[in-house]
N, C-alpha and C positions, 0 to 999 in steps of 0.2 A: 571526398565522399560525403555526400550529404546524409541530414541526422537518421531519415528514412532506410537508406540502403546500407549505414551501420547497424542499426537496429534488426535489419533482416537478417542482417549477414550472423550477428551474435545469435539470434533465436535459432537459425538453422545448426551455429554452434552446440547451441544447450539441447538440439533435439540429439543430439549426439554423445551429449553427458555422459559420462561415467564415474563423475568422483566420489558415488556414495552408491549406496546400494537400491535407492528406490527405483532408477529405473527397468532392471529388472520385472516389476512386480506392474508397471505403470501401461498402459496403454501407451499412451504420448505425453510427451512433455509439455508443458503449459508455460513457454516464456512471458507474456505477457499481450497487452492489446492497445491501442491508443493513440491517439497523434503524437509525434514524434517531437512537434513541438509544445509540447502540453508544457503549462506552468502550475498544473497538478498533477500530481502522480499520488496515486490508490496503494497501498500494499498490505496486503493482505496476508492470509497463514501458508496455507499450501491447498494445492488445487483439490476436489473433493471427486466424486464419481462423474456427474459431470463434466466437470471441467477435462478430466483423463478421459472421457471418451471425444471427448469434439477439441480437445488442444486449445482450451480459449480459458482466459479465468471468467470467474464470477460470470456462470451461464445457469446455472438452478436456481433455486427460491432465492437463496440469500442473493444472487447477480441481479433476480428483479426488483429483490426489496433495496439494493444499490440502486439500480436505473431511477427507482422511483423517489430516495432521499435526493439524487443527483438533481432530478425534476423541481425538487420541492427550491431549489436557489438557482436555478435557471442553469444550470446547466446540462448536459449528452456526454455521455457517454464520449465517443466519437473526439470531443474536445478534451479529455484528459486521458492519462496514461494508468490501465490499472494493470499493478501484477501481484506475486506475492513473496516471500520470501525466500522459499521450496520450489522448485519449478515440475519436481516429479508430486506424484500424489503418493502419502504416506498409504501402508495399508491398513484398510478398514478404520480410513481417516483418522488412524491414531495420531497424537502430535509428532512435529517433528523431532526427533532427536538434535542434542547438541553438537554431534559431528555432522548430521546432515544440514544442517544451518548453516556452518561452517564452510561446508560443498560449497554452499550456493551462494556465502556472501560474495563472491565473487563476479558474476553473473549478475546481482544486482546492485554492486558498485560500478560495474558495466555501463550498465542500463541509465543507471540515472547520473553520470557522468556525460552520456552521449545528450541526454533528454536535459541535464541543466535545469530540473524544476525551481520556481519560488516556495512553493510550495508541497509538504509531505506530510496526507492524512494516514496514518499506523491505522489500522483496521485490526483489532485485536492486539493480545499481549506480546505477541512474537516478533510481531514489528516495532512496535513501544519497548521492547528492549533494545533491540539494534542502536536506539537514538539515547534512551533514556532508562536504564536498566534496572537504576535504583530507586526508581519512581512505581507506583499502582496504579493500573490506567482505571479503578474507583474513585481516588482520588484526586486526577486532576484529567478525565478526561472532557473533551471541547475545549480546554484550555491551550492557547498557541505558546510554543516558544522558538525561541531564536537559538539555532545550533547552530553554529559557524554561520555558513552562506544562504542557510536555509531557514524556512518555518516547521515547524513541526508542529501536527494538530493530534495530540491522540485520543483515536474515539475506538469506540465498542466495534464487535464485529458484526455485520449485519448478521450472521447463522444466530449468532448468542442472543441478539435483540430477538430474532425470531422464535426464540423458546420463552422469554420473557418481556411483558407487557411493560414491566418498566424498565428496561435496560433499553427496548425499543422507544417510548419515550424521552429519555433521555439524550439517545442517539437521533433520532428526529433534532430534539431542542439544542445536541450540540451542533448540527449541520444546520438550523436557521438563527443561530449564534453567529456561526461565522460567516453566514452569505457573504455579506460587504467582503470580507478579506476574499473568498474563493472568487467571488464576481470578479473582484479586482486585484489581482493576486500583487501588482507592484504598488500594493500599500504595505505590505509585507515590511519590506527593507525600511520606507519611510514611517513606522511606528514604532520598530523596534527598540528599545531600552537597551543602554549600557548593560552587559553581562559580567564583568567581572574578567578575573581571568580562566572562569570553568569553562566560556562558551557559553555555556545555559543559562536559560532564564523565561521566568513568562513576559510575553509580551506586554499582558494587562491584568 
């Protein structure tokens, strides 16, 4: 089965979730969007009003203020894969809780198991724990590191940059930080630094 008709076949899965209680409350579930062969993959918090009424992530402000960071290093939408961690939408976009996280790491170890990226930008703190939990994404976001088989880039989330001029700033200057690496995502493997034996580390 190719990487496309797993990937359907899982998201028809998740439209059928039950392990937590958000769907109940959700319009539709939001598995995710993107070419199937993407060597980026997006992950976001949990889908917002939007996104639960049309089953898509990142389709409101913050999906255009992505389109348009995406633009700014030459890439679409289209060519990478974004979802978020949550696949129901919490209510009255409160965050997710820690069992509902839990619900759903499974559906996104799915995901990017099938998809194989080189690369994984955390959008927000909810994703930046998943990789990196005892870190602050104030602290070292735009900064890449080498997890196991991966990059990890974590940046700000576009909603957050959109209530603040300089988190938006910053988030701009870490997505034209890393052009070169997203342009070219199999410079990834070939820069990466010795880690130890944590796994982790920054690349640069």
């Amino acid at each position: 089965m190719e990487k496309k008709e797993k990937l359907l076949e899982l998201a028809a899965q998740v439209e059928k979730c039950t392990r937590c209680d958000l769907y109940k409350s959700a319009n539709h579930a939001v598995p995710g969007e993107g070419s199937p062969t993407a060597e980026i993959v997006f992950i976001g918090e949990a889908p917002g009003f939007h996104e639960d009424a049309k089953g898509l992530p990142f389709v409101g402000n913050a999906g255009k203020y992505l389109d348009l960071l995406l633009s700014k290093v030459g890439l679409k939408r289209e060519e990478v894969f974004i979802t978020n961690v949550v696949k129901h939408r919490p209510p009255q976009n409160r965050d997710p809780a820690p069992n509902e996280v839990v619900a759903c790491n499974g559906w996104l170890d799915a995901q990017l198991s099938i998809i194989s990226p080189k690369i994984i930008v955390t959008l927000g703190k909810w994703s930046l724990n998943r990789y990196l939990p005892q870190k602050k994404i104030s602290e070292i976001h735009g900064e890449p590191f080498q997890i196991q088989n991966v990059v990890v880039i974590p940046m700000y989330h576009p909603a957050a940059a959109l209530r603040s001029s300089k988190l938006a700033a910053e988030l701009e200057d870490d997505f034209l930080k890393n052009k070169r690496l997203m342009q070219k995502p199999q410079l990834a493997g070939q820069t990466a630094q010795s880690l130890g034996e944590s796994g982790q580390g920054s690349l640069f």
